[in-house]
Backbone as CSV, one residue per row, in Angstrom:
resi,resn,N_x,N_y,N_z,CA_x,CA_y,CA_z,C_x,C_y,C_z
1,UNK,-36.775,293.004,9.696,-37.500,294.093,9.066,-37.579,293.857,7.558
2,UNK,-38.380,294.093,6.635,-39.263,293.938,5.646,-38.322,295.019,4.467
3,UNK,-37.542,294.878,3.436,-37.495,295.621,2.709,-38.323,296.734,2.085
4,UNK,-38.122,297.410,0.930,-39.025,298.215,0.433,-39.777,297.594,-0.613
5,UNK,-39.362,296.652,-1.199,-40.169,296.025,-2.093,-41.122,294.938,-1.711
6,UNK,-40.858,294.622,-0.324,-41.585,293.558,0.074,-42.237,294.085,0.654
7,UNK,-42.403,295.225,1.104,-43.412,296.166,1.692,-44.838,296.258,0.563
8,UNK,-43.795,297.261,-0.322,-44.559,297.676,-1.696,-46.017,296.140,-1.939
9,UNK,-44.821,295.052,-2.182,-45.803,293.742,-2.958,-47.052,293.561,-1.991
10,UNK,-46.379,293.982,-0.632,-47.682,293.722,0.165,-49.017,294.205,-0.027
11,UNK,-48.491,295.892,-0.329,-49.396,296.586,-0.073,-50.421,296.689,-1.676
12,UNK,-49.292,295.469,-2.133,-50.029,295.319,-3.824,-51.275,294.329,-3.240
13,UNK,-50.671,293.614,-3.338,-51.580,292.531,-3.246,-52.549,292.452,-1.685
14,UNK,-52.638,293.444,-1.051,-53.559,293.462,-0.538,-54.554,294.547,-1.175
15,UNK,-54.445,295.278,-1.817,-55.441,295.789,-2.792,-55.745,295.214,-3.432
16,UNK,-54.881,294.290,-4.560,-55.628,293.271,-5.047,-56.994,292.416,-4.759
17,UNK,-56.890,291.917,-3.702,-57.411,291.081,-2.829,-58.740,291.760,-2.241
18,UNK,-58.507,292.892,-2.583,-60.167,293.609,-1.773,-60.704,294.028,-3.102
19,UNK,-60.239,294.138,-3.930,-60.934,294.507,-5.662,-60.957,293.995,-6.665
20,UNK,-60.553,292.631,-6.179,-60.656,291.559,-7.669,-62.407,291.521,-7.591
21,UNK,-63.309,291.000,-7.048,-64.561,290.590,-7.571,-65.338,291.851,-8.349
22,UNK,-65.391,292.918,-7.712,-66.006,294.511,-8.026,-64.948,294.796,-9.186
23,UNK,-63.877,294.726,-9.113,-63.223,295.505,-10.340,-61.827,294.973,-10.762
24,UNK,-62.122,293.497,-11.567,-61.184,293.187,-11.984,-59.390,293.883,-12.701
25,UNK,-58.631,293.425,-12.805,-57.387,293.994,-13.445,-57.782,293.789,-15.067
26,UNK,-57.376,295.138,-15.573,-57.680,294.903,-16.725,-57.012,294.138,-17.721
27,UNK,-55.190,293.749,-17.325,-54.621,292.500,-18.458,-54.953,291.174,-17.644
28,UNK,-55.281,290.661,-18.750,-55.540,288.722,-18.361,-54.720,287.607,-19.355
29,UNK,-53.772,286.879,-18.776,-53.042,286.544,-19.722,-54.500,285.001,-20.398
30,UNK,-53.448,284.876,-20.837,-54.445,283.132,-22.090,-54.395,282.245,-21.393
31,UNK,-53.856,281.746,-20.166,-54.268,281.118,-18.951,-55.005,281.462,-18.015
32,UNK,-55.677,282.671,-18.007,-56.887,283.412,-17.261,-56.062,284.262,-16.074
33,UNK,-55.044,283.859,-16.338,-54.241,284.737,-14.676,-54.373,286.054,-14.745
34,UNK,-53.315,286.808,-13.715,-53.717,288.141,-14.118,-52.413,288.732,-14.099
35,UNK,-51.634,288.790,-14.716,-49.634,288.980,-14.684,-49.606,290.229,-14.010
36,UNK,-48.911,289.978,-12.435,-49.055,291.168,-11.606,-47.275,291.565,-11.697
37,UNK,-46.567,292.983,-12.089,-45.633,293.562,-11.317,-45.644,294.296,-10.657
38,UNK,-44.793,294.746,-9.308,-44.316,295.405,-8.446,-43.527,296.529,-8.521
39,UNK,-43.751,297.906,-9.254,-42.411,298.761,-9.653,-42.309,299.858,-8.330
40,UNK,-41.222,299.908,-7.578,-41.042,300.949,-6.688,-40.972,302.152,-8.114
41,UNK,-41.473,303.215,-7.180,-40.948,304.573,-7.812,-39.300,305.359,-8.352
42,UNK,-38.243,304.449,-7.701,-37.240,304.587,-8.300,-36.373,303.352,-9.307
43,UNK,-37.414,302.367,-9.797,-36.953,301.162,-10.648,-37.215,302.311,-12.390
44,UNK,-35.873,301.700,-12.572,-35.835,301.884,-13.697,-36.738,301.521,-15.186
45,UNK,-37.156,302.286,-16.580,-38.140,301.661,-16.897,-37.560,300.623,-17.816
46,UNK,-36.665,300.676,-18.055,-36.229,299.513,-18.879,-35.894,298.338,-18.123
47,UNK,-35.741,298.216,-16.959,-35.763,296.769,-15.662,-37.408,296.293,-15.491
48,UNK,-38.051,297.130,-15.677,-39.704,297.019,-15.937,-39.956,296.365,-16.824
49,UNK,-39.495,297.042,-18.332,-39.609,296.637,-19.267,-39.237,295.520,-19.950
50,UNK,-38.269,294.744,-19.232,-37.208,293.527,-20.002,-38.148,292.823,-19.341
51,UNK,-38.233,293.093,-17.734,-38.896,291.899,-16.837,-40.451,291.375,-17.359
52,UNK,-41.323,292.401,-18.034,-42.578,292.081,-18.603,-42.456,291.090,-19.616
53,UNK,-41.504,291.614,-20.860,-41.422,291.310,-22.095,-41.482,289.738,-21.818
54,UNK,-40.372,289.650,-20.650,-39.457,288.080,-20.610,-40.588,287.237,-19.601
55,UNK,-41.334,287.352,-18.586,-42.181,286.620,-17.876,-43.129,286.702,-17.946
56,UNK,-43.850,287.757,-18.530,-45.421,288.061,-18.522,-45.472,288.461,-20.225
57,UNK,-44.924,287.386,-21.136,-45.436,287.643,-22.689,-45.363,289.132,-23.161
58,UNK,-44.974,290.529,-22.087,-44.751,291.675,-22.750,-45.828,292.414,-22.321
59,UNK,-47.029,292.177,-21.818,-47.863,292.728,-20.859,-48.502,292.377,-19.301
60,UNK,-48.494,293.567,-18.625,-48.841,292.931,-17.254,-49.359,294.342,-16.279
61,UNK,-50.026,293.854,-15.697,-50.918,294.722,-14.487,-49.462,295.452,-13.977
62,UNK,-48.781,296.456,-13.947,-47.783,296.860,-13.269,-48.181,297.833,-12.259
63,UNK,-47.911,297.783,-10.931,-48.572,298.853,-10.187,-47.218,298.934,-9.345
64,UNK,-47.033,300.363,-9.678,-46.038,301.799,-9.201,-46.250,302.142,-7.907
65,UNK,-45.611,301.714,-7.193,-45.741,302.126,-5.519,-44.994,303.082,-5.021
66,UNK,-45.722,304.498,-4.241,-45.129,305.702,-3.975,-45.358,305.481,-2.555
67,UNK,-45.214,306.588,-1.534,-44.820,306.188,-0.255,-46.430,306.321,0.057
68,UNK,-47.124,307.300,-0.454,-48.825,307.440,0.163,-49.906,306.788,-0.969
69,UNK,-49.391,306.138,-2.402,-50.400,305.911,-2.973,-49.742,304.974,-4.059
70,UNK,-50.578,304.284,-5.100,-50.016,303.203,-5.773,-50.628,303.107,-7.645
71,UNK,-50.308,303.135,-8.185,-50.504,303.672,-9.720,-50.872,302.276,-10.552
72,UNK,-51.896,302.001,-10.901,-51.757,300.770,-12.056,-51.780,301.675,-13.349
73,UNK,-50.963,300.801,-13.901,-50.741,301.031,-15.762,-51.019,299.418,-16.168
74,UNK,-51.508,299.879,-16.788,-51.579,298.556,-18.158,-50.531,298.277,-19.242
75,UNK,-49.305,297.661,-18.609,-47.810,297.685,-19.441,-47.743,296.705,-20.108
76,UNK,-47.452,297.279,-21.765,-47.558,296.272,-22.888,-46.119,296.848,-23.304
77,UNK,-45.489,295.621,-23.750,-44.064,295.712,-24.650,-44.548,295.418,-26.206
78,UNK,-44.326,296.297,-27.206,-44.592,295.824,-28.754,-43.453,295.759,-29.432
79,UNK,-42.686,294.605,-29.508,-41.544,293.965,-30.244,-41.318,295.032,-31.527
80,UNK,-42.831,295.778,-32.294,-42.620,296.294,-33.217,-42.170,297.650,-33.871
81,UNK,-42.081,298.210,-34.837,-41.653,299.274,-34.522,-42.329,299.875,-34.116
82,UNK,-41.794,301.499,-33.721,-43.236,302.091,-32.776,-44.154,303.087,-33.960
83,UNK,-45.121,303.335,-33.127,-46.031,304.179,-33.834,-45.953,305.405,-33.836
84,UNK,-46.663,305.920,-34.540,-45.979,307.733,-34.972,-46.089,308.521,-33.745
85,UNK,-46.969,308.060,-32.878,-47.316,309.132,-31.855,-46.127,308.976,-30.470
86,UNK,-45.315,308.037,-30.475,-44.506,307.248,-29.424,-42.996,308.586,-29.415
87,UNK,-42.960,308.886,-28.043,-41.899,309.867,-27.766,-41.244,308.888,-27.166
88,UNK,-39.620,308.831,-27.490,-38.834,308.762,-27.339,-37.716,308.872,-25.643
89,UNK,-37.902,307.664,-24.690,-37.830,307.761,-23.326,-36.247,307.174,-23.117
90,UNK,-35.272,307.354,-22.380,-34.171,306.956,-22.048,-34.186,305.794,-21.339
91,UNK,-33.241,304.858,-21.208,-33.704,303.723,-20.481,-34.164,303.609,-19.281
92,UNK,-33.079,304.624,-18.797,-33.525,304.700,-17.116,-34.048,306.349,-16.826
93,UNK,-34.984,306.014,-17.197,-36.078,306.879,-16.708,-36.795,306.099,-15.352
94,UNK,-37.152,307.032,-14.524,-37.472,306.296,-13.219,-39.083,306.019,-13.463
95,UNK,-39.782,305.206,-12.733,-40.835,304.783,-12.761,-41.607,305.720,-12.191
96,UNK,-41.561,306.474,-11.656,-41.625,307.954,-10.988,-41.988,309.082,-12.296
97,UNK,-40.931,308.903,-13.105,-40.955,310.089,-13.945,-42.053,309.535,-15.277
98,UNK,-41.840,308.170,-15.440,-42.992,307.505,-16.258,-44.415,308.116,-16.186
99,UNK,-44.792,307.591,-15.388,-46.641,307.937,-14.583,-46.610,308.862,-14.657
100,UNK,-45.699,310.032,-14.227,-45.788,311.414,-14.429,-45.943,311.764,-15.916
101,UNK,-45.146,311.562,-16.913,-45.646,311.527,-18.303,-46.620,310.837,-18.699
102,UNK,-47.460,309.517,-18.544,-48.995,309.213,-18.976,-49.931,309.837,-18.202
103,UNK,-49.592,310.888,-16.856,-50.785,311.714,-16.616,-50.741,312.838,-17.257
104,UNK,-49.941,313.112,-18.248,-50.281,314.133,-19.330,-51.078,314.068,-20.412
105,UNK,-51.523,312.369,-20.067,-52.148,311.686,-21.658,-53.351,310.965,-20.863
106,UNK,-54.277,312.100,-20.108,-55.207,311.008,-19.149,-56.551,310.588,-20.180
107,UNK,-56.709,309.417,-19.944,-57.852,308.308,-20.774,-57.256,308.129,-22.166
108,UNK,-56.502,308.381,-22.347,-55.577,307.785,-23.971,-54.075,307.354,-23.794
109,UNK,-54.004,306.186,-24.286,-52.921,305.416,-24.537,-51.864,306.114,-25.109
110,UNK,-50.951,306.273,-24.572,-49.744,307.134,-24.451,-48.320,305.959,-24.652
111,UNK,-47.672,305.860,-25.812,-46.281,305.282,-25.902,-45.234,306.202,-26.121
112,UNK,-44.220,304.917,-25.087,-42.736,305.881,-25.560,-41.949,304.814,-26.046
113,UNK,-40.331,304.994,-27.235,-39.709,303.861,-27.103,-38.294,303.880,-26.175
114,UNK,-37.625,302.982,-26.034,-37.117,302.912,-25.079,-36.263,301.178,-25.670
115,UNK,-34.873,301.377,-25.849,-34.207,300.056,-26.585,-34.166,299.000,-25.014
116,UNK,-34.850,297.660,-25.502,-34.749,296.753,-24.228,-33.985,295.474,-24.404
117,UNK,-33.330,295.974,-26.294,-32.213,294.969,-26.418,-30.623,295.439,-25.412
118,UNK,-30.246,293.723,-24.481,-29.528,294.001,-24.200,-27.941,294.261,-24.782
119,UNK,-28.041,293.621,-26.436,-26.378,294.078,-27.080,-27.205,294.772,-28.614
120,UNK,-28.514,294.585,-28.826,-28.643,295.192,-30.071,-29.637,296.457,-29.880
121,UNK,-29.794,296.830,-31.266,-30.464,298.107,-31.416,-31.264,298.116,-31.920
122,UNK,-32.550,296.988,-31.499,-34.048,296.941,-31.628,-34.757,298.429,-30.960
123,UNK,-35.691,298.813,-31.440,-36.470,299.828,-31.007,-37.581,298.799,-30.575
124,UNK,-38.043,299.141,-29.048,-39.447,298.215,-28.772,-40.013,300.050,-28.102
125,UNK,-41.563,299.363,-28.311,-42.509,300.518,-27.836,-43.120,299.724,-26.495
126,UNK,-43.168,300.532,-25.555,-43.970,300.833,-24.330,-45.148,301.716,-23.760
127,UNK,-46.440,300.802,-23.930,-47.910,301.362,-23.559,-48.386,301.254,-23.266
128,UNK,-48.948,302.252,-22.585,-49.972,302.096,-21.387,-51.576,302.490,-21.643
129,UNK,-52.600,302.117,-21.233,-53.835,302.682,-20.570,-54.042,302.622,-19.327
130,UNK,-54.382,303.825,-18.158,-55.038,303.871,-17.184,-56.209,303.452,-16.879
């Protein structure tokens, strides 16, 4: 039997696969790919967040899998400090409770920060567009 995440990737990438020609993903890395993650609804956002920064250059197609439906965000990590409008998110905030806060911010780019140093006390910002 099939875990939950290997469920989830499935059910990623078979959406993928029926909507790449009609409606591409909107991040494309500089090798033309298209940096796909997998976040169940109870992954933490800072396990999200390290995993982008560190394999996908800090942005990537992330799509949020709930038990009846599946969420893309457009997840960018900015090394820099954050911007004035960026509220302030705990690390482990669930991926669940995330999406639920950028549908308060629907068609505008919504950041929070969230420290993704693992011994220091860098501030990185996390943002999305739908």
């Amino acid at each position: 039997m099939m875990d939950s995440r290997s469920l989830a990737t499935r059910r990623v990438m078979k959406t993928v696969a029926r909507r790449a020609l009609q409606d591409p993903l909107p991040v494309q890395a500089a090798d033309g790919s298209f940096p796909i993650y997998v976040a169940l609804e109870d992954d933490n956002l800072i396990d999200v967040g390290r995993h982008v920064r560190e394999y996908h250059n800090g942005r990537a197609n992330v799509f949020v899998t709930f038990a009846d439906h599946m969420v893309m965000v457009d997840f960018r990590v900015d090394p820099t400090k954050p911007g004035e409008d960026a509220q302030p998110a705990h690390a482990h905030t669930s991926m669940a409770m995330y999406v639920a806060y950028l549908r308060l911010h629907p068609g505008t780019p919504a950041s929070v920060t969230v420290d993704l140093a693992a011994s220091g006390s860098a501030v990185r910002e996390l943002s999305y567009a739908f």
